[in-house]
C-alpha positions as a Markdown table, in Angstrom:
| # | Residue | x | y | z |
|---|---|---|---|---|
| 1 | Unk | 83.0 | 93.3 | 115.5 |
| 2 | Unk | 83.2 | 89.9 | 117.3 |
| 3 | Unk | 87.0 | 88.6 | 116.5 |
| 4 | Unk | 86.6 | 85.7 | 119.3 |
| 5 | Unk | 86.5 | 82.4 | 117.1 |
| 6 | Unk | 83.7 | 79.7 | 118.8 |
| 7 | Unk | 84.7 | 76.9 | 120.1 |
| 8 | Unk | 84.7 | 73.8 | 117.7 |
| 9 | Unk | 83.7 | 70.2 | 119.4 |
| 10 | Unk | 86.7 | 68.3 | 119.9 |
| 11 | Unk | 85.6 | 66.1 | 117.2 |
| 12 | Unk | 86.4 | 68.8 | 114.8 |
| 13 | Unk | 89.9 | 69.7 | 115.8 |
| 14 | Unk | 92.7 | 69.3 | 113.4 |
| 15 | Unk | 95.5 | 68.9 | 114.8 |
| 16 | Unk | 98.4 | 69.8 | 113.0 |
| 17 | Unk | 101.9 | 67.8 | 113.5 |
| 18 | Unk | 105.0 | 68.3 | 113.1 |
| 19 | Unk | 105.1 | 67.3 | 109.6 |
| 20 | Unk | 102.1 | 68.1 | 108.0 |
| 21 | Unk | 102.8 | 69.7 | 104.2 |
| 22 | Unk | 102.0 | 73.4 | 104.3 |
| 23 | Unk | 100.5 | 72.9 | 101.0 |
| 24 | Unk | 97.2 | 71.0 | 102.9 |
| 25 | Unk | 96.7 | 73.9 | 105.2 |
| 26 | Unk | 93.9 | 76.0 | 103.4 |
| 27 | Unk | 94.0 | 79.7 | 103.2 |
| 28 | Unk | 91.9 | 80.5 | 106.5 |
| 29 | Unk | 93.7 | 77.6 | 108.3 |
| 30 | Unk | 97.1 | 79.9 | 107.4 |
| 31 | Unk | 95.2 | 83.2 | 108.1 |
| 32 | Unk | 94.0 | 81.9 | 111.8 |
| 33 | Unk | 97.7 | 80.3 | 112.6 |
| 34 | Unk | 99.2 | 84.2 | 111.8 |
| 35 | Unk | 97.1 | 85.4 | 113.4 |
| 36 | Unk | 97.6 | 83.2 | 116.2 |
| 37 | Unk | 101.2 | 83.5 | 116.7 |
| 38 | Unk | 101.0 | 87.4 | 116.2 |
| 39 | Unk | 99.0 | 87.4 | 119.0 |
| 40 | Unk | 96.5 | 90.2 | 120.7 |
| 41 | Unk | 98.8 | 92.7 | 120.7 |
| 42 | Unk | 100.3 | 92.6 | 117.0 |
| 43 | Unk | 97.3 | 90.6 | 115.8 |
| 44 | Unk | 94.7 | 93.6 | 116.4 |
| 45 | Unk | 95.4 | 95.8 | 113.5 |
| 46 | Unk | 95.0 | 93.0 | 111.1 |
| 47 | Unk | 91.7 | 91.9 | 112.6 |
| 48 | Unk | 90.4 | 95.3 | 112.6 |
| 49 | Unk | 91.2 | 95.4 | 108.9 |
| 50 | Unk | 89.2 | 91.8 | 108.6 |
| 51 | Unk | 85.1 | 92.6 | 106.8 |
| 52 | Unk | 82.7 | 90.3 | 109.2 |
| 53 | Unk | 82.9 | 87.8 | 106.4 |
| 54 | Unk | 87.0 | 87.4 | 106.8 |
| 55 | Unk | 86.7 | 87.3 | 110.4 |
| 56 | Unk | 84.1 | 84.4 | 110.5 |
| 57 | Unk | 86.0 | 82.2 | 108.2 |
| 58 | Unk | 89.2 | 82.6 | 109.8 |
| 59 | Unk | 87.5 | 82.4 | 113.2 |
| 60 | Unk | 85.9 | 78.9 | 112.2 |
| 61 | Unk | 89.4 | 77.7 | 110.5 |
| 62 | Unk | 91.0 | 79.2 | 113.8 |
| 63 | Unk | 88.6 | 77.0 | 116.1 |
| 64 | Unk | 89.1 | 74.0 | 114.5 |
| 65 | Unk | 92.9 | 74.1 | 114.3 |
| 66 | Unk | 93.3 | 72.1 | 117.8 |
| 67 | Unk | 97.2 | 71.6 | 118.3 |
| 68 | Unk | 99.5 | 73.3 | 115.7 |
| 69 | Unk | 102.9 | 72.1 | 116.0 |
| 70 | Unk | 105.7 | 74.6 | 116.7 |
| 71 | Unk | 107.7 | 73.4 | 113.4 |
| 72 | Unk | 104.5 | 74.1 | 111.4 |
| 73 | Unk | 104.3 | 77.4 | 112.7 |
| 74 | Unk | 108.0 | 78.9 | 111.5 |
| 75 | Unk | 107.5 | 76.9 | 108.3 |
| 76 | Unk | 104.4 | 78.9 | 108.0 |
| 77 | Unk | 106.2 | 81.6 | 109.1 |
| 78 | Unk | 109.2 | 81.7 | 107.6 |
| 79 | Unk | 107.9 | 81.0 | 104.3 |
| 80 | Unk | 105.5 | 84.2 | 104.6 |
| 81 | Unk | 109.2 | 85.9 | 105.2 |
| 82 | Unk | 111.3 | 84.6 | 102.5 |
| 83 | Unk | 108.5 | 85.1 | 99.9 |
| 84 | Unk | 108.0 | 88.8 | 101.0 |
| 85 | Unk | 111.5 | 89.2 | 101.0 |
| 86 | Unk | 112.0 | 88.3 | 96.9 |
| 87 | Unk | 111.7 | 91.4 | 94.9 |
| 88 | Unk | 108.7 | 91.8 | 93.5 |
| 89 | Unk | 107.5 | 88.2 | 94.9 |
| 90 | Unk | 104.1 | 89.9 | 97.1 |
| 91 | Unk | 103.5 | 93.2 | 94.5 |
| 92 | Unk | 101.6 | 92.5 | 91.3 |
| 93 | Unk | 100.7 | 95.8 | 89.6 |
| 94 | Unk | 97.7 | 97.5 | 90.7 |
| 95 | Unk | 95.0 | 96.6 | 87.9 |
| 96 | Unk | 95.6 | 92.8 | 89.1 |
| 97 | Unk | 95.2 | 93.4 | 92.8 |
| 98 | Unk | 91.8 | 95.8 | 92.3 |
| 99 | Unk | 90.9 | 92.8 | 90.3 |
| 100 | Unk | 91.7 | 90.5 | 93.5 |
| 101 | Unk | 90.2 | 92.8 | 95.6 |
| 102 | Unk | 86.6 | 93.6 | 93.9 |
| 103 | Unk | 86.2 | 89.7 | 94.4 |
| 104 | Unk | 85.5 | 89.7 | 98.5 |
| 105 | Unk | 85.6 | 93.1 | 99.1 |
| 106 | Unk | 82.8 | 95.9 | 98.5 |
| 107 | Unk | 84.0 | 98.5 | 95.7 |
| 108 | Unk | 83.6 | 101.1 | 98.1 |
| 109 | Unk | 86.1 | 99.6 | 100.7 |
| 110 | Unk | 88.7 | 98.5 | 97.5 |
| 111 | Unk | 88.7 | 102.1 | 96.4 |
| 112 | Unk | 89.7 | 103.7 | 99.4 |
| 113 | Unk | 92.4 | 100.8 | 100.0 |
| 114 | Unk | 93.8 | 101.3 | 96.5 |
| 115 | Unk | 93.7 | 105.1 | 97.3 |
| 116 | Unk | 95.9 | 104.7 | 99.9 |
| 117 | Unk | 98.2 | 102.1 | 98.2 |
| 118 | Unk | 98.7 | 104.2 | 95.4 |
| 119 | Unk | 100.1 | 107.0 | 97.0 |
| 120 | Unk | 102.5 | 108.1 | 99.5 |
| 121 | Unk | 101.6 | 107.0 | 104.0 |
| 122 | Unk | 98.9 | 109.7 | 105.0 |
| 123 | Unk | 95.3 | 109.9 | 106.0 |
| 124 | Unk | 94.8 | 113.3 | 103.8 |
| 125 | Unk | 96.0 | 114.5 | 100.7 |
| 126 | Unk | 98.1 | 116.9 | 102.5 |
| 127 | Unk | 99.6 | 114.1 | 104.5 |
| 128 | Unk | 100.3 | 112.5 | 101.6 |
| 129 | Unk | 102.5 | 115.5 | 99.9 |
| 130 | Unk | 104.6 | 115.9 | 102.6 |
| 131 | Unk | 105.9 | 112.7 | 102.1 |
| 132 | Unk | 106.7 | 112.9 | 98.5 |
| 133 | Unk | 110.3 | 113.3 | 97.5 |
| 134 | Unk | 110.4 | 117.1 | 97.5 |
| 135 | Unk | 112.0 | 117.1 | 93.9 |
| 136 | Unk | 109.4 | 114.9 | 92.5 |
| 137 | Unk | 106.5 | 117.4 | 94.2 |
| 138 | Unk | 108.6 | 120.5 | 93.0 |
| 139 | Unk | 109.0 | 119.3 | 89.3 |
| 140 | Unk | 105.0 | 118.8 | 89.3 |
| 141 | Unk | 103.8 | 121.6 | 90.8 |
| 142 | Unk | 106.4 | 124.4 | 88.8 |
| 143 | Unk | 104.0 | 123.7 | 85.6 |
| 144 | Unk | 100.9 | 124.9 | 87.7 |
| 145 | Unk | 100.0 | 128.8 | 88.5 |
| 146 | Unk | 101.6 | 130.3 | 91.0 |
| 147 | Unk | 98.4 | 130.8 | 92.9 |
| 148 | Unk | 97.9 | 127.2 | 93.1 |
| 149 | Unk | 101.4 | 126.4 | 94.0 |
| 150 | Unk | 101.2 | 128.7 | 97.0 |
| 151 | Unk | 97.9 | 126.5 | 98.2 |
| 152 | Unk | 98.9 | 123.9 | 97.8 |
| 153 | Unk | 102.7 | 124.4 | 100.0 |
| 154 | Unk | 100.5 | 126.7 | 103.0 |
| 155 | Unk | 98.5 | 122.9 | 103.2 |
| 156 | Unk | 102.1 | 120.9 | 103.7 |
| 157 | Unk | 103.9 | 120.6 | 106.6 |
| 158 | Unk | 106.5 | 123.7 | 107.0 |
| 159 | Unk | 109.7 | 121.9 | 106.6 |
| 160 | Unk | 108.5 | 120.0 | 103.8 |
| 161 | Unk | 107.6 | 123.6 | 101.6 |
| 162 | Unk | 110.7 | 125.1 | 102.5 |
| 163 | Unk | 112.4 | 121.9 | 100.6 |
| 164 | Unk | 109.9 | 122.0 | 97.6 |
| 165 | Unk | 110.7 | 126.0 | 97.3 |
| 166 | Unk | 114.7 | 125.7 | 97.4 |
| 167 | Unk | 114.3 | 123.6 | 94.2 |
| 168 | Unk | 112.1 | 126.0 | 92.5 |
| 169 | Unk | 113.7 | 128.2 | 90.0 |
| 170 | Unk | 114.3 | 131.3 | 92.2 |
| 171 | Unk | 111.7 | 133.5 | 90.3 |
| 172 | Unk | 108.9 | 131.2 | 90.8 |
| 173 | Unk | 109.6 | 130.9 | 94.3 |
| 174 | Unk | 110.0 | 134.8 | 94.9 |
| 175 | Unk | 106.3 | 134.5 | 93.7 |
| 176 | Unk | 105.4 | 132.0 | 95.2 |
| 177 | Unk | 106.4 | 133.4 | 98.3 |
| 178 | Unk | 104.8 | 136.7 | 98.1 |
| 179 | Unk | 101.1 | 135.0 | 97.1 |
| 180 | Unk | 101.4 | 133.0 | 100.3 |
| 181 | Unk | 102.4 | 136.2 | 102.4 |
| 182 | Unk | 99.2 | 137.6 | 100.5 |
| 183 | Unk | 96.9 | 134.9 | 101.0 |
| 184 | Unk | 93.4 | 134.8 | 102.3 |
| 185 | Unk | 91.3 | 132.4 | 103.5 |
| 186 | Unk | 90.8 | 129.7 | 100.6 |
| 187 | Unk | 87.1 | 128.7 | 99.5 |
| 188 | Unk | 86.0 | 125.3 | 100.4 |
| 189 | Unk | 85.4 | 124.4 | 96.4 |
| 190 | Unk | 88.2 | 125.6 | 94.9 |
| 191 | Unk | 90.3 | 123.4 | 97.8 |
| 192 | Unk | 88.1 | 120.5 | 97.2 |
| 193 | Unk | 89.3 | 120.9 | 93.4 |
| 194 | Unk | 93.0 | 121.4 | 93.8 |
| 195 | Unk | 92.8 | 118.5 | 95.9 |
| 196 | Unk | 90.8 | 116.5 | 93.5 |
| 197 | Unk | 93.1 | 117.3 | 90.6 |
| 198 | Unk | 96.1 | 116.0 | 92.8 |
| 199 | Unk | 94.8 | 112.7 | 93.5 |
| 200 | Unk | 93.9 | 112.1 | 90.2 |
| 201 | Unk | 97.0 | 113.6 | 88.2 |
| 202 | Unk | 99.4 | 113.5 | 90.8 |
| 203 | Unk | 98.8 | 110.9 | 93.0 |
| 204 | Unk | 97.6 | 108.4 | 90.2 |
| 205 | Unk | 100.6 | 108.6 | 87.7 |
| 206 | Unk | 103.2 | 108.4 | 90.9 |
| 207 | Unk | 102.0 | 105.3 | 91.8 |
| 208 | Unk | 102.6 | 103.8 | 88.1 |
| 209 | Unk | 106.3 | 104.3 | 88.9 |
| 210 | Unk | 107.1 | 104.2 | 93.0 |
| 211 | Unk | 106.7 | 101.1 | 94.9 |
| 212 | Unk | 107.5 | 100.2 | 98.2 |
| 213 | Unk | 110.8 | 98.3 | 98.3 |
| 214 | Unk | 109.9 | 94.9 | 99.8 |
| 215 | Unk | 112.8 | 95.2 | 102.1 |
| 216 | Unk | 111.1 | 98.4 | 103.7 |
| 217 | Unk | 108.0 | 96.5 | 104.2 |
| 218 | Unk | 110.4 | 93.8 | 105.7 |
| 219 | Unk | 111.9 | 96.0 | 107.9 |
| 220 | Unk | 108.9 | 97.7 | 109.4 |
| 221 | Unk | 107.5 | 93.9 | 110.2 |
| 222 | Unk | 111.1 | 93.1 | 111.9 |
| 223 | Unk | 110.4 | 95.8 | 114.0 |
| 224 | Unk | 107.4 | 94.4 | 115.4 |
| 225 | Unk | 108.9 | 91.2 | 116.4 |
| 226 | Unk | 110.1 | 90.4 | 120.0 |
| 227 | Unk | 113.7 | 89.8 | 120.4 |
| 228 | Unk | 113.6 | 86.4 | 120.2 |
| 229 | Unk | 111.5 | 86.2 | 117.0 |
| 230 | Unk | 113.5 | 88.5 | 115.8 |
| 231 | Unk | 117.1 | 87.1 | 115.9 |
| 232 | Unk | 115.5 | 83.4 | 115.0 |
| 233 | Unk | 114.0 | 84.9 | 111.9 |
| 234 | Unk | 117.1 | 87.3 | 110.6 |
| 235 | Unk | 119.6 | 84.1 | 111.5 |
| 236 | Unk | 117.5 | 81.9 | 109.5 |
| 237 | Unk | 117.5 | 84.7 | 106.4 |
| 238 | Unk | 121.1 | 85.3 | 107.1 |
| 239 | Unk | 121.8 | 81.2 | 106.3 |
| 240 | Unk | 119.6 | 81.4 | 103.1 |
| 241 | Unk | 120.1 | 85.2 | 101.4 |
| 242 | Unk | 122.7 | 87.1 | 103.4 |
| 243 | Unk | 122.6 | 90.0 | 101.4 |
| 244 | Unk | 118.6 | 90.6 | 101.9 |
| 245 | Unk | 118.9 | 89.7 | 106.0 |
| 246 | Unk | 122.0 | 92.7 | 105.6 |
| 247 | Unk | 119.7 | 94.9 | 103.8 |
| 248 | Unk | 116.6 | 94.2 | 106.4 |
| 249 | Unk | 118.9 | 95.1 | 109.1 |
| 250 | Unk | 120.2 | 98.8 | 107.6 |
| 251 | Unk | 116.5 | 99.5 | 107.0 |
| 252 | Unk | 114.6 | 98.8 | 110.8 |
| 253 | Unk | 114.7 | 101.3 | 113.2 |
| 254 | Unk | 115.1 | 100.1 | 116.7 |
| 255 | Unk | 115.6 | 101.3 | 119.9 |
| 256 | Unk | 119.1 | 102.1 | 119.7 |
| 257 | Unk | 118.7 | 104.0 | 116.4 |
| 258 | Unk | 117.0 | 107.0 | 119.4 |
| 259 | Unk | 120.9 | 107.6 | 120.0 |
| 260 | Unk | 120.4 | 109.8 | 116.4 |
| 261 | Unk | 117.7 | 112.0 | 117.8 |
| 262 | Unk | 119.4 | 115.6 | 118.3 |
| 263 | Unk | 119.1 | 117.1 | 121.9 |
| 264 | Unk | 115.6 | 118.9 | 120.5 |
| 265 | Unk | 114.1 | 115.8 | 119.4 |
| 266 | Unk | 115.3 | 114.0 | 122.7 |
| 267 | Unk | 113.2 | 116.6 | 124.6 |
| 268 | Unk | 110.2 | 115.9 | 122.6 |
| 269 | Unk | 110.6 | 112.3 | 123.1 |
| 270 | Unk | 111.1 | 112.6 | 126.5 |
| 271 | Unk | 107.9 | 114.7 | 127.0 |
| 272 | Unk | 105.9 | 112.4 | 125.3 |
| 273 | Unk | 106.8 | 108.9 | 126.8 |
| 274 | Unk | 105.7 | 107.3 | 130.2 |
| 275 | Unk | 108.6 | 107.5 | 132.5 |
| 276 | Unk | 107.4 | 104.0 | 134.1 |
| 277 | Unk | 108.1 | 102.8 | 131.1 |
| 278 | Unk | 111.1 | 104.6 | 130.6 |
| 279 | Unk | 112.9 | 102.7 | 133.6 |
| 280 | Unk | 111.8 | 99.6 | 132.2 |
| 281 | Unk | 112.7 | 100.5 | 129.0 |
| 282 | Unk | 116.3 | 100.9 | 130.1 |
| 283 | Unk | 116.4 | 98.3 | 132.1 |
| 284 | Unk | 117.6 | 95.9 | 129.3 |
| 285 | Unk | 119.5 | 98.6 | 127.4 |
| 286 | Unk | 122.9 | 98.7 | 127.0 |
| 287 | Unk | 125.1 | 101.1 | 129.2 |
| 288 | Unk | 125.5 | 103.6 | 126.1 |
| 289 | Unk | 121.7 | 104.2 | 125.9 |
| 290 | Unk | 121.7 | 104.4 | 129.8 |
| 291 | Unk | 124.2 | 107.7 | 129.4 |
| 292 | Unk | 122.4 | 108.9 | 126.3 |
| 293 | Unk | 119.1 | 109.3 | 128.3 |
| 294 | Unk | 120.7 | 110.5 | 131.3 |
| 295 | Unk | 123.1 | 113.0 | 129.5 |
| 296 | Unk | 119.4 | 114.5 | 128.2 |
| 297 | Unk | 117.9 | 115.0 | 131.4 |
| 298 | Unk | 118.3 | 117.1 | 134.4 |
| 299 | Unk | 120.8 | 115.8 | 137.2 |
| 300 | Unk | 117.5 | 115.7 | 139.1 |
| 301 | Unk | 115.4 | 113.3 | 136.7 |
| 302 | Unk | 118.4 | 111.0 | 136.1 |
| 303 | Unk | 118.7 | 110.7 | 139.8 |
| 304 | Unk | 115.2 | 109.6 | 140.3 |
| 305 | Unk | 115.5 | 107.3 | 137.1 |
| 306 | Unk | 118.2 | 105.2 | 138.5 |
| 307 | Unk | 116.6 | 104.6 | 141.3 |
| 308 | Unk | 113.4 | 103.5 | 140.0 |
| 309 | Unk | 115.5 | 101.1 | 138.1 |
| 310 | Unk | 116.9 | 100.2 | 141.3 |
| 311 | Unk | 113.2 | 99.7 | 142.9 |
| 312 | Unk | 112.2 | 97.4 | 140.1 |
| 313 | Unk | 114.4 | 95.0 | 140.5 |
| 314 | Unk | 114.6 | 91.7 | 137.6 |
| 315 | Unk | 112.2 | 92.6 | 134.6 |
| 316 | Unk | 111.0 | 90.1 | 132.4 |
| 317 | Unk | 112.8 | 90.5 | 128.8 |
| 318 | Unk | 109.1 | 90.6 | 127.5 |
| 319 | Unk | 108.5 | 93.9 | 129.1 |
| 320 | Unk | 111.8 | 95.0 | 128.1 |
| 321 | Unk | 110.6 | 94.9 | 124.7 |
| 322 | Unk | 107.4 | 96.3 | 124.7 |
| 323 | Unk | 108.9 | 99.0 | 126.5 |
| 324 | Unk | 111.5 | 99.5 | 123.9 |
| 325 | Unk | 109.1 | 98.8 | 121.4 |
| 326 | Unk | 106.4 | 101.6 | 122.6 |
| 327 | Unk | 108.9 | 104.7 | 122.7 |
| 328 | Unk | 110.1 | 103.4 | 118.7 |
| 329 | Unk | 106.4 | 103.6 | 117.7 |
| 330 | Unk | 106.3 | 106.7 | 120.0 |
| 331 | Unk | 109.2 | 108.2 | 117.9 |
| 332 | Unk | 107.5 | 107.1 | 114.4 |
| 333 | Unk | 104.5 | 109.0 | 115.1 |
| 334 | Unk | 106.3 | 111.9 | 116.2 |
| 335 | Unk | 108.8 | 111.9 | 113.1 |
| 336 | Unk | 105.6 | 111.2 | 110.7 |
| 337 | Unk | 103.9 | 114.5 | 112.6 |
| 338 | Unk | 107.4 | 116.5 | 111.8 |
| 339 | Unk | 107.7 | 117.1 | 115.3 |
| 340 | Unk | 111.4 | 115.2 | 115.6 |
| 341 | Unk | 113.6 | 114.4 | 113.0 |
| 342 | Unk | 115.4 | 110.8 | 112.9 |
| 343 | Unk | 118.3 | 110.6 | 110.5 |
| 344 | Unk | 118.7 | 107.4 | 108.3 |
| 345 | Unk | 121.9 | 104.8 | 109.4 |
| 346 | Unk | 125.4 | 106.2 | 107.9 |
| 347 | Unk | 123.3 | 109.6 | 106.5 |
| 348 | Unk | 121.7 | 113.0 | 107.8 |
| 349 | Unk | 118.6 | 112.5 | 105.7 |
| 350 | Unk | 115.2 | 112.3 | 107.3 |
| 351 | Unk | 113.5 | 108.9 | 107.7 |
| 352 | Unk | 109.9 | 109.4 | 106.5 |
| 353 | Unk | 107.2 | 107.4 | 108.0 |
């Protein structure tokens, strides 16, 4: 897919000032200025998402927008913010957005992306369950047979079964237990139907009563900003609703929220980042994250981090952040894979991605 817009004669260009009304910028024009200002690095999973039709009418709008004034840019912005920030103000109910959907997207693609909207983060079914409240999972599944209930928790990630079995009535779970120490391997069609009665029972009633809160969604596009973009856009929230800009804040995860990892899940961290970008990475931390890294690594491997900061010498804040910003999304994906555990601000529960 070709997501380079063509150049436009200069005859074309728009030009936007300063104080052009945001309500005579047209959908694509407001699409391709996103887009824009997310740039290639945050930009690309959205464009990736974009059918060929989508991409050439944003491209077109994108290559005739000439000059865009920074002011229009955060007014674009910021509105995009504020509105996604009122409950409820981006989340119609399902039938209305399949309804919005069928109009410019093939039925095939607006299943699957209704699929996945109505249920829990996860590529598979499996991944799905293991992010469902375990006593919303347990109360289900105690009205199926046993036999089916022991499947389905040998298909979940460990941790997550051992939860859904402590709120089983001890009986049950006794049973439960001994079919899964009895189990063979499954056949392929009496998987497939388990797993298509889940979706459709399971899955499909949940979604009629859990929602993402829009402050979560908030939060996870906070997290993607730079610093800068960051602070302007959580001081200009702060000015205007101070109790949603609060609530924003408890909810993102950033790099200092890795001083929660336990010594275990530091390890794992550690073993999966690049220490090049490690030094960087500390580099513009403060002192306290300095010590927490070092305290979780050999004397060795803290001596030869220091002085690779050393060697580096001034770092651009920009690197900083994509440093910072690659071991978070490093930690995600490791937390979402049940690998480490990341415990939510003021609490011990686990943060599920």
């Amino acid at each position: 897919m070709n997501t380079l817009p063509a150049m436009a004669p200069p005859s074309e260009m728009r030009d936007l000032a300063a104080d052009t009304p945001l309500e005579s910028i047209s959908g694509p024009e407001r699409a391709a200025i996103i887009l824009l200002a997310l740039g290639e690095q945050h930009g690309r999973a959205v464009w990736a998402a974009l059918d060929d039709d989508e991409v050439r009418r944003i491209s077109i709008a994108m290559s005739k927008l000439g000059k865009v004034a920074s002011e229009v840019v955060e007014k674009l912005l910021g509105k995009y913010v504020l509105e996604l920030g009122k409950a409820g103000a981006l989340v119609g109910n399902f039938d209305n957005t399949e309804r919005l959907l069928v109009q410019f997207l093939p039925e095939d693609r607006v299943h699957a992306i209704m699929e996945e909207i109505r249920g829990p983060a996860g590529r598979t079914m499996w991944e799905k369950l293991s992010n469902v409240q375990e006593e919303v999972l347990a109360n289900y599944l105690k009205n199926e047979y046993p036999q089916t209930i022991a499947v389905v928790l040998s298909k979940i990630r460990a941790e997550h079964a051992s939860r859904v079995l402590a709120v089983f009535p001890e009986e049950l779970a006794l049973d439960v237990v001994h079919r899964m120490l009895r189990m063979e391997s499954i056949q392929k069609d009496i998987l497939d139907k388990i797993e298509q009665t889940l979706r459709v029972e399971f899955m499909a009633n949940l979604s009629q009563t859990r929602r993402r809160d829009a402050h979560e969604l908030m939060a996870d596009i906070f997290n993607n900003f730079d610093r800068q973009t960051e602070t302007r856009f959580l001081t200009a929230l702060e000015e205007q609703n101070r109790e949603a800009a609060d609530r924003i804040k408890q909810l993102m995860f950033t790099f200092e929220d890795l001083s929660r990892l336990d010594a275990a899940g530091m390890q794992t961290l550690l073993r999966s980042i690049d220490k090049d970008k490690l030094a960087i990475a500390l580099k513009g931390a403060s002192e306290k994250m300095r010590d927490f890294f070092m305290q979780n690594m050999s004397q060795r491997a803290a001596k030869m981090l220091k002085e690779e900061m050393e060697v580096l010498g001034p770092v651009r804040l920009r690197d900083v952040d994509e440093a910072q910003s690659g071991m978070v999304n490093t930690a995600k994906d490791l937390a979402a894979r049940g690998e480490i555990q990341i415990s939510k601000k003021g609490g011990d529960d686990e943060l599920v991605y």
